[in-house]
C-alpha positions, 0 to 999 in steps of 0.5 A: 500500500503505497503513501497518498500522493499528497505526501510525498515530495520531489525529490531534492538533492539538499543534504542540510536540514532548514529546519532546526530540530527534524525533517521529514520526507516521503519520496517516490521516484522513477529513473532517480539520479544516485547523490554521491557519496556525503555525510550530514552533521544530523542523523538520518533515519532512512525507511526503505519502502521499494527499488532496486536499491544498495546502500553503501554506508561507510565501508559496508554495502547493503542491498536493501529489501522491503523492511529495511531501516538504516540509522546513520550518525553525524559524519558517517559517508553513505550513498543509494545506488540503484541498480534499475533506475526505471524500478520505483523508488520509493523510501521515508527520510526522517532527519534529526538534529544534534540538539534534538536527539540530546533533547530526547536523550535528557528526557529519557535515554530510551528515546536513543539506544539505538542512535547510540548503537548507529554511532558506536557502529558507525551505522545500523541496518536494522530489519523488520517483518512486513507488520511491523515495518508497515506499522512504522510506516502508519507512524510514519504517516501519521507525523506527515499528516499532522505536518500538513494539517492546520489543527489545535494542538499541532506542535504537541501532537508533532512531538507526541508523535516523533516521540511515539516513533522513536520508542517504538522503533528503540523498543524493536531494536531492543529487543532484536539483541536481547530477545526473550527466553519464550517466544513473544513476538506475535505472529500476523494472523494473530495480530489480525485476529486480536483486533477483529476481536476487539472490534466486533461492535464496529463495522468491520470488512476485508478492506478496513483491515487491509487498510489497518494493517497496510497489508493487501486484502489478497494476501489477508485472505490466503492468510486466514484459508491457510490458518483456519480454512475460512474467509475472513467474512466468515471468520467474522461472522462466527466471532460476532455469533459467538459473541451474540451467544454469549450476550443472549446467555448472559440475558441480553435482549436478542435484538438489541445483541443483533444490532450491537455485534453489526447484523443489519436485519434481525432476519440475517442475523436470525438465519445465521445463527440458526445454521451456526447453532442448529437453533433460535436465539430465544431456543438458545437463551431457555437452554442456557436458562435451564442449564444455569437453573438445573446448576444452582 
């Protein structure tokens, strides 16, 4: 999923900042013309999002994948060198000040273990499935929107925003080197699935989720045939009819439960339960009345 073209910006082959403490770009090229080898006296987050790109970043050479984050320090030589400039270019650079980053650092050192890591490496290449890539890309987004918008709060939300950023990705490279005895990283399928659970009162569909996660609906879909053999519509439609059995167990009404969990009609809804369930909803409430009546 690509950035709205009203983010992204012509490229310009300045290597100084204007502003004082951070920029921020989004570029998507064709037939890009390589800057030659430079430093800055500022650091560069480099998010790399498409292209037929190496990154030489001092005496090492990178070819880059779709994931990849580059971290480079104050002083450090490195350039981009294409391989097949009619392939789309497309990346995030987000500048930091001296000043800024000591800023930070004087706030909490958290926000900068990983420049501190770049610098005693001379640079850092980090890489990160495509969740967790393409939600720093949502981050990512987020700053640029809020710099565009014209909203109350605007230079708090800015900083609440580079912060979050920047914790985010301290945290990742963190726990990249010190990573957990049992296994806690959570997998996409899991991750969908955590947040169809904790939005089945929402108007759900295969695109929102897409569009939530920066993942194309295509590759969701095959993902949850080859999980648990279902559509992502169905999936849906068990989790909220089991979430309606559980409400009208517990003595909700059945049609204020049809309306909450996102069954438009009370006859879709009577239909779908009825060959979920083998049953009514009301037939469904007497039995679990019973059942809690016969227990006590």
């Amino acid at each position: 999923m690509h950035m709205k073209k009203e983010r992204s910006t012509a490229f310009n082959p300045r290597q100084y900042m204007l502003s004082r403490d951070f920029e921020i770009y989004y570029y998507s090229d064709l037939h890009f013309q390589s800057v030659g080898r430079h430093s800055h006296d500022y650091y560069e987050f480099y998010f790399f999002v498409e292209g037929a790109v190496s990154m030489e970043l001092g005496d090492r050479c990178y070819p880059l994948s779709q994931g990849d984050v580059i971290v480079v320090p104050p002083g450090v030589q490195h350039r981009a060198m294409l391989s097949d400039p009619t392939v789309p270019y497309r990346r995030f650079v987000f500048w930091l000040s001296r000043d800024y980053v000591d800023a930070l650092n004087r706030q909490s050192s958290d926000y900068t273990y990983l420049t501190r890591r770049a610098e005693a490496a001379s640079g850092k290449l980090l890489h990160f499935d495509l969740l967790t890539f393409n939600t720093l890309r949502g981050e990512l987004f987020a700053l640029l929107d809020e710099l565009h918008a014209d909203r109350f709060g605007k230079q708090t939300q800015i900083s609440l925003h580079i912060c979050n950023l920047l914790l985010h990705l301290n945290r990742l490279a963190y726990e990249q080197t010190h990573r957990p005895t049992k296994k806690e990283s959570v997998s996409t399928y899991e991750a969908i699935t955590a947040f169809i659970d904790t939005h089945l009162e929402e108007p759900l569909s295969l695109d929102r989720i897409a569009q939530e996660f920066y993942l194309s609906k295509y590759y969701i879909s095959h993902l949850f045939q080859q999980s648990v053999g279902l559509s992502v519509h169905r999936y849906l439609s068990k989790k909220r009819l089991a979430a309606c059995a559980a409400a009208i167990r517990s003595g909700a009404k059945v049609t204020e439960v049809c309306r909450t969990y996102g069954f438009g009609d009370y006859t879709g809804f009577y239909r779908a339960f009825r060959k979920e369930y083998g049953m009514s909803p009301s037939d469904y409430r007497e039995i679990g009345a019973s059942a809690e009546t016969e227990s006590k």
